[in-house]
C-alpha positions in Angstrom: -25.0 -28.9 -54.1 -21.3 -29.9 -54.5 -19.1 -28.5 -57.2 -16.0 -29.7 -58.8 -12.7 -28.6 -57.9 -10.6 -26.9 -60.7 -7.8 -29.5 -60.2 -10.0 -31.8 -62.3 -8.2 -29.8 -65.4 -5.6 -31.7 -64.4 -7.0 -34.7 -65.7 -6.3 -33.8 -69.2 -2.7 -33.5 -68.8 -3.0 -37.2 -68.9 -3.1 -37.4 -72.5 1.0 -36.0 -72.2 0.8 -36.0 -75.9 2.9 -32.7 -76.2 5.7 -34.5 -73.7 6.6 -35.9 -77.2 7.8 -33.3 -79.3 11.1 -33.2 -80.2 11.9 -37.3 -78.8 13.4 -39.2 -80.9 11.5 -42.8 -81.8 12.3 -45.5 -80.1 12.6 -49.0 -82.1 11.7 -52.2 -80.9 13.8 -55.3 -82.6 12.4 -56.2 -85.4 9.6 -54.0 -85.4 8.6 -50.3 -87.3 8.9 -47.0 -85.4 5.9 -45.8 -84.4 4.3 -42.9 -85.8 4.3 -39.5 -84.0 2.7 -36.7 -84.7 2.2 -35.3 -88.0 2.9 -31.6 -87.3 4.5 -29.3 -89.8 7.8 -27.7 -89.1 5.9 -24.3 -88.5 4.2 -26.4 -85.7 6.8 -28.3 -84.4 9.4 -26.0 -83.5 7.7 -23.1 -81.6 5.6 -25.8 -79.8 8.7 -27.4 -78.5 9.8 -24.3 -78.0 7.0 -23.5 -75.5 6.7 -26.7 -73.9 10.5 -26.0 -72.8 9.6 -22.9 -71.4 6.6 -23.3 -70.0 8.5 -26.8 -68.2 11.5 -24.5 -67.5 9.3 -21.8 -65.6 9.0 -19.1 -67.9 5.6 -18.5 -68.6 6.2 -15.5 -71.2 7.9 -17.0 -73.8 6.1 -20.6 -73.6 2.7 -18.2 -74.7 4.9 -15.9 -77.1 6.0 -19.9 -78.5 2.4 -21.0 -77.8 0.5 -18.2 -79.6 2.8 -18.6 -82.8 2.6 -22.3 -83.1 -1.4 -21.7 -82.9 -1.5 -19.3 -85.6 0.1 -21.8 -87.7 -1.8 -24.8 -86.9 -3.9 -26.8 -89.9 -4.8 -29.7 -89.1 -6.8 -31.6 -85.9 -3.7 -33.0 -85.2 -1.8 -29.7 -85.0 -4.7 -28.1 -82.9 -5.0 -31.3 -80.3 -1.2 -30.8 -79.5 -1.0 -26.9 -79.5 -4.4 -27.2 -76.8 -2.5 -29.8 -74.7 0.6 -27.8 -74.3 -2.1 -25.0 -73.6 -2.9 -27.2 -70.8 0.3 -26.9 -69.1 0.5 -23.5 -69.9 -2.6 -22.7 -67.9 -1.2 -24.9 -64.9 1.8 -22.6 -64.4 0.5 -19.3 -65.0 -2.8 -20.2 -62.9 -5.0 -18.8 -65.4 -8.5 -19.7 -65.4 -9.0 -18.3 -69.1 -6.5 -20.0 -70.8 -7.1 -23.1 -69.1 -10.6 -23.4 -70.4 -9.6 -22.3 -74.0 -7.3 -25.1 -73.7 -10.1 -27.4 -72.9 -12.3 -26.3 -75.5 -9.7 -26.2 -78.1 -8.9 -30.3 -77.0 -12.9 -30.8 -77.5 -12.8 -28.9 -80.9 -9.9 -31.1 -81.9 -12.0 -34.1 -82.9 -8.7 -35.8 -81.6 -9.0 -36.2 -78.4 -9.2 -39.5 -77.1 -12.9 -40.9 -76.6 -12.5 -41.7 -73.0 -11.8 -38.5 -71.7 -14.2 -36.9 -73.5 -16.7 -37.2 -70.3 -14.1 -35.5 -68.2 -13.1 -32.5 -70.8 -17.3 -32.0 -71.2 -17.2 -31.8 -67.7 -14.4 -29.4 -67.1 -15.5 -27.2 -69.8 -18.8 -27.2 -68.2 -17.6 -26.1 -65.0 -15.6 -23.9 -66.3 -18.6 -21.6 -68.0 -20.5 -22.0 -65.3 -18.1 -20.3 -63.1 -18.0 -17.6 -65.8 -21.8 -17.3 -65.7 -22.0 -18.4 -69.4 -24.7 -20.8 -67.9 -26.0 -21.8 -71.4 -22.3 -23.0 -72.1 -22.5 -24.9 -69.1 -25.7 -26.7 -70.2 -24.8 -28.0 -73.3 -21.4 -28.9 -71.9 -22.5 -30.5 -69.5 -25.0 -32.4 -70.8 -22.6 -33.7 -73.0 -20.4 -35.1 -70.3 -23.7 -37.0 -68.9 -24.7 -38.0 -72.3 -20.7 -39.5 -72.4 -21.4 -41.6 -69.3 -19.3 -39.1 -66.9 -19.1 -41.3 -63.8 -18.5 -37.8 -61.8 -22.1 -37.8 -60.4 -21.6 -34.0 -59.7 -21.8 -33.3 -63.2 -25.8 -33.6 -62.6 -25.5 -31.1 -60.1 -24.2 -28.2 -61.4 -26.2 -29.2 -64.5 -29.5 -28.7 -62.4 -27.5 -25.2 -61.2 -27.1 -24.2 -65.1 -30.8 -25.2 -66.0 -32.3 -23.3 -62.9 -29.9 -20.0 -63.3 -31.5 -19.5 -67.1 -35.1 -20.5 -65.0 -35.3 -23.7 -66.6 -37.2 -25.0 -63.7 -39.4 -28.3 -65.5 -35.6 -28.7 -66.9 -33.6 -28.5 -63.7 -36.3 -30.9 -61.8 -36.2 -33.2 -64.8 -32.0 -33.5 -64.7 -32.4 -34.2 -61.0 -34.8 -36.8 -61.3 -32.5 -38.3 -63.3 -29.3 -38.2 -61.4 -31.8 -40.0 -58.5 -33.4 -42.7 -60.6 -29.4 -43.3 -61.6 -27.8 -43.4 -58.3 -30.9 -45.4 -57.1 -30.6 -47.9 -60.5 -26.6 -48.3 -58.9 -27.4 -49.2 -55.6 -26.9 -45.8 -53.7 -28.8 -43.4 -53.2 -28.4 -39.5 -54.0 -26.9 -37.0 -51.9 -29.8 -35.6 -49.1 -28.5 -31.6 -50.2 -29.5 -33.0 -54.0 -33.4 -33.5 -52.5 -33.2 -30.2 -50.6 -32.4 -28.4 -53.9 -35.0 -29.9 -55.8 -37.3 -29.2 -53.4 -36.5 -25.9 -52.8 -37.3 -25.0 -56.9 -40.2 -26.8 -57.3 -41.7 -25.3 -53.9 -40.9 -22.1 -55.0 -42.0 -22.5 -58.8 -45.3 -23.7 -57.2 -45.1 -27.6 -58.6 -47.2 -29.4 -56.8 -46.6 -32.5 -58.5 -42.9 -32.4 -59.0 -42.4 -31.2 -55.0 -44.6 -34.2 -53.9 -42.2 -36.2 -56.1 -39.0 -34.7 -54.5 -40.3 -34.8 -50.9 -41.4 -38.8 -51.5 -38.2 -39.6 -52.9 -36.5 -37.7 -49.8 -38.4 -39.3 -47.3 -38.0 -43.0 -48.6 -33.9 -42.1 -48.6 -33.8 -40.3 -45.3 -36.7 -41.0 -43.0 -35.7 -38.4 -40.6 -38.9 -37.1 -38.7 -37.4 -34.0 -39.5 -37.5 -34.7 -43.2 -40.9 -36.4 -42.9 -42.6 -33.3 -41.5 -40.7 -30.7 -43.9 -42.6 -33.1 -46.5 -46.3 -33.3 -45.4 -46.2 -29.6 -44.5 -45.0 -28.8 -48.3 -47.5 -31.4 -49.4 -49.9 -29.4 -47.3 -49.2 -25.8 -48.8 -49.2 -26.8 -52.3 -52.0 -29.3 -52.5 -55.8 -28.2 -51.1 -57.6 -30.7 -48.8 -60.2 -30.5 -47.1 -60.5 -30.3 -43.1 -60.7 -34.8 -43.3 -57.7 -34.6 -45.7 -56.2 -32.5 -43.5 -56.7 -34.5 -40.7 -55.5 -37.7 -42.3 -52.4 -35.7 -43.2 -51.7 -34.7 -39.6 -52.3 -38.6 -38.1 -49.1 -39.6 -40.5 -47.3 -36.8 -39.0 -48.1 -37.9 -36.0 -47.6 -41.7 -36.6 -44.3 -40.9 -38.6 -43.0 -39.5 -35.1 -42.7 -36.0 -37.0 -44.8 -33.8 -34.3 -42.9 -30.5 -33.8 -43.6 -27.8 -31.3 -46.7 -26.3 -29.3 -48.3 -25.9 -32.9 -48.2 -29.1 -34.3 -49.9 -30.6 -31.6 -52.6 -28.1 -30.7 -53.5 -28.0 -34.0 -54.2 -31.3 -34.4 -55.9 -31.3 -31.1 -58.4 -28.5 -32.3 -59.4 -30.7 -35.4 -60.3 -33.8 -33.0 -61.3 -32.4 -29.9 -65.3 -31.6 -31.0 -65.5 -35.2 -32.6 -63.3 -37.6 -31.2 -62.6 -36.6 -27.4 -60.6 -39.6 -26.8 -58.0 -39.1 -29.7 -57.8 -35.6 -29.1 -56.9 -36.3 -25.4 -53.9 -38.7 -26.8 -52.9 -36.0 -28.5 -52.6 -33.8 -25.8 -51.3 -36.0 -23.4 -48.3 -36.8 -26.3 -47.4 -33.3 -26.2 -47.3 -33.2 -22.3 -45.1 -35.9 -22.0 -42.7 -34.3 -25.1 -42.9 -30.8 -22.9 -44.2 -29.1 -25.3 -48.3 -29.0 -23.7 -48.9 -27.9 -20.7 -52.0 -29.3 -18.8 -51.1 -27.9 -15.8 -51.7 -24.2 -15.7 -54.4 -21.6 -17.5 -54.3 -22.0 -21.5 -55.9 -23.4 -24.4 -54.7 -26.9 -24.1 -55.5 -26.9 -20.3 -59.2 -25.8 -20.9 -59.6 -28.8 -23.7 -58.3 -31.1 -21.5 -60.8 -29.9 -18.8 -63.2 -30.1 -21.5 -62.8 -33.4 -22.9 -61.6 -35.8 -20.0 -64.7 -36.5 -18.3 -66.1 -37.3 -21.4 -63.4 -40.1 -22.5 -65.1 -42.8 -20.2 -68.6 -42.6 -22.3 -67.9 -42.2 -25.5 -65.8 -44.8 -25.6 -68.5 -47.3 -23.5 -70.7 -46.3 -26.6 -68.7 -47.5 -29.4 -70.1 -51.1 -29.2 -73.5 -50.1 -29.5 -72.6 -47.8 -32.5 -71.1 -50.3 -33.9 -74.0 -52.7 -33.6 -76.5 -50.8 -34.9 -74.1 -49.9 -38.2 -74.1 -53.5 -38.8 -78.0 -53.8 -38.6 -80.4 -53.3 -41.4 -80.7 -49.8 -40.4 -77.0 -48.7 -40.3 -75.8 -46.7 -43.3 -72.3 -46.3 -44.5 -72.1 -42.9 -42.8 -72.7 -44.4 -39.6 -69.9 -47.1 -40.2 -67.5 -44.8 -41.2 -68.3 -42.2 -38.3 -68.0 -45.6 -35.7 -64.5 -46.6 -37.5 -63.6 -43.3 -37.2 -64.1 -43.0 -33.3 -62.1 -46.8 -32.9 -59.5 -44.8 -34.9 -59.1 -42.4 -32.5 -58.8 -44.9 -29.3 -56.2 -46.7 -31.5 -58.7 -50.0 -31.5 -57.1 -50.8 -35.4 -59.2 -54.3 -35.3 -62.9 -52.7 -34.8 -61.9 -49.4 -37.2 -61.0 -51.4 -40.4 -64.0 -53.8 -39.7 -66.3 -50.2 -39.6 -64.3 -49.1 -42.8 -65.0 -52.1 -44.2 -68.6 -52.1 -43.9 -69.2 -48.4 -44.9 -67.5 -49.1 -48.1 -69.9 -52.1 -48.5 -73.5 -50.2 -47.4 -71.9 -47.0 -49.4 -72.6 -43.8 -49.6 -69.7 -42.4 -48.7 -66.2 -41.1 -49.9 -64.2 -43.7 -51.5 -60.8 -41.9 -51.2 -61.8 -41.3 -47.2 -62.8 -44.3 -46.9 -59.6 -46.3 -48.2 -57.4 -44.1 -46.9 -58.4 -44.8 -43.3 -59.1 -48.3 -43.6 -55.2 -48.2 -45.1 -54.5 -46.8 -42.2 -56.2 -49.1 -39.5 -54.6 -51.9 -41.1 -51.4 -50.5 -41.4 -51.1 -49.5 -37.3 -52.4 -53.4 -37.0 -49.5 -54.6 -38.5 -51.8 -55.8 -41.9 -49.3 -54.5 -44.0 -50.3 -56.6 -47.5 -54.0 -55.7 -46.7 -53.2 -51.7 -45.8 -51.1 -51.5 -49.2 -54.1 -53.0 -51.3 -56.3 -50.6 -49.6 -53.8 -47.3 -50.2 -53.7 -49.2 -53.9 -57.2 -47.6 -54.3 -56.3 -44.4 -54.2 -55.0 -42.7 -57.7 -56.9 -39.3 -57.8 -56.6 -36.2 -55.9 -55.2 -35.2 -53.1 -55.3 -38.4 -51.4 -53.3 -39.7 -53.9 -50.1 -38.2 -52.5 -51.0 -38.8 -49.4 -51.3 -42.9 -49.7 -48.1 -42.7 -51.5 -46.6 -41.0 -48.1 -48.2 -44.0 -46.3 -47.0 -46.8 -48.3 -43.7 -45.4 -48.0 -44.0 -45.2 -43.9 -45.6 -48.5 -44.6 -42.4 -50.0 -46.2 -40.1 -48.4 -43.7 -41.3 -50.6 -40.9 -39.7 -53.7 -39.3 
């Protein structure tokens, strides 16, 4: 994540409030002086003191000057301009302590003017968390947010704070946050803010929060890089069984997010038994990507040897399958077994009418079910149909996964 820079301390010089010690008033015609500061002589004079030292150079005596004016200091008013002159003090003698007292004392002033409250917050924030006082930079920082800071980074570093005192749920929460506001502005947040998030919940074990994240991510940056990082973390944190599993790897597949020997040889293994024509797709994907080779001695070689002569038929069967799960004596099973074998020939027209029908003679899993019907329509280009049949999916582990579909979904032309 991206941190501010320590010039932002700089900011507060822009009150230049001290820059008026010692100046005479100026009278407009006609018109009252204006006020200036209400500072007792014990103030006033070592102040202006410092400030012409510490604008002449001379560090030294602008803090001998500086200390003596703050031990006589009363009122707000007093302590507002002894912490802006601070300010300048900590510019010239490039010290990191006394620029942050400086800060604080401007905070504690109750002077300060309101809109640069956000930015003082925010450097005082900073400032702890640089000095590891992460509980400092917390508060502080959630103060600058609470103020309408408009430095987005401030989220950042908060989510840093919270997840250094292992304030995980905390952390998660802020960044969900700083997303939802970029997003409710039009933008979206920075792709190193998702990697972050993702990172803590992953390693805190949240399932529900990383599936959250990784959503998010992919619907900002639909990379297939980013779109297989997700499923496999969906994967690892949420069971499935081997269907659920399945259905995870054809969105990998379909979201162009295949990577390596692995990924395809893996899926090919889960098809190969029960649907020799997708599992031969599969393999022949990887060949052409040159990451199968069907060529030589090997695992994928034998399967391909296996399966090919096999192709031909099963797919001259489908029409009678399909036939007899229509008739009287056809059970949802058999509907949903036939839809799934037009799945894996890529005939979306036949598999959603088979999907269709098993949900109507029942019997079978209604999460399964919808989920690959969602999916038939969605490779057919049904795409109000596919959503209302992903809709129907708001429990388990299939949950998350229609939410990664609908967001594919949305992502197409």
């Amino acid at each position: 994540m991206k941190y501010l820079s320590t010039t932002a301390l700089g900011v507060a010089l822009a009150f230049g409030g001290a820059a008026i010690l010692g100046q005479p008033a100026i009278a407009a015609k006609k018109e009252a002086a204006p006020a200036g500061p209400k500072l007792s002589k014990e103030v006033r004079e070592p102040l202006a003191a410092a400030q012409t030292a510490i604008r002449g150079g001379d560090a030294t005596t602008g803090a001998a000057k500086l200390a003596e004016a703050n031990a006589a200091a009363k009122t707000d008013e007093e302590k507002y301009f002894v912490a802006a002159v601070m300010i300048e003090l900590g510019k010239i003698d490039n010290n990191p302590a006394t620029q942050a007292a400086a800060v604080d004392a401007l905070i504690a002033s109750n002077r300060a003017p309101a809109d640069q409250l956000p930015t003082l917050y925010l450097v005082s924030g900073q400032t702890a968390y640089r000095a590891a006082n992460y509980a400092k930079a917390e508060q502080m920082l959630a103060k600058a947010i609470e103020l309408k800071t408009t430095d987005t980074n401030a989220y950042a570093l908060l989510v840093e704070a919270q997840a250094k005192q292992n304030k995980t749920p905390q952390a998660l929460q802020t960044l969900q946050t700083a997303i939802d506001t970029q997003r409710a502005a039009g933008t979206k947040a920075p792709a190193d803010w998702y990697g972050r998030g993702i990172n803590l919940a992953y390693t805190a074990k949240l399932p529900q929060q990383t599936a959250a994240l990784t959503q998010a991510w992919v619907k900002d940056y639909p990379t297939a890089s980013n779109w297989r990082d997700s499923l496999v973390t969906y994967r690892e944190l949420n069971p499935m069984d081997a269907d659920g599993q399945l259905d995870l790897m054809r969105l990998q597949r379909t979201a162009g997010a295949m990577k390596g020997q692995g990924d395809y040889m893996e899926y090919v293994l889960a098809t190969y038994l029960r649907y020799p024509g997708e599992a031969k797709a599969v393999l022949d994907e990887g060949s052409r990507a040159g990451v199968i080779n069907l060529s030589k001695g090997g695992n994928a070689a034998e399967i391909n040897g296996i399966i090919s002569p096999k192709v031909a038929a099963d797919k001259a069967s489908l029409g009678a399958a399909a036939t007899a799960a229509r008739g009287p004596k056809g059970t949802g099973k058999t509907a949903l077994s036939t839809g799934d074998a037009y799945l894996g020939y890529g005939d979306w027209t036949n598999a959603a009418e088979m999907y269709k029908l098993a949900a109507t003679k029942g019997g079978v899993d209604a999460g399964l079910v919808n989920t690959r019907l969602g999916m038939a329509l969605a490779k057919a280009g049904q795409k109000d149909a596919a959503r209302q049949a992903f809709g129907q999916i708001t429990t388990g582990p299939r949950a998350g996964l229609a939410k990664y579909w609908l967001i594919w979904l949305d992502q197409q032309a």
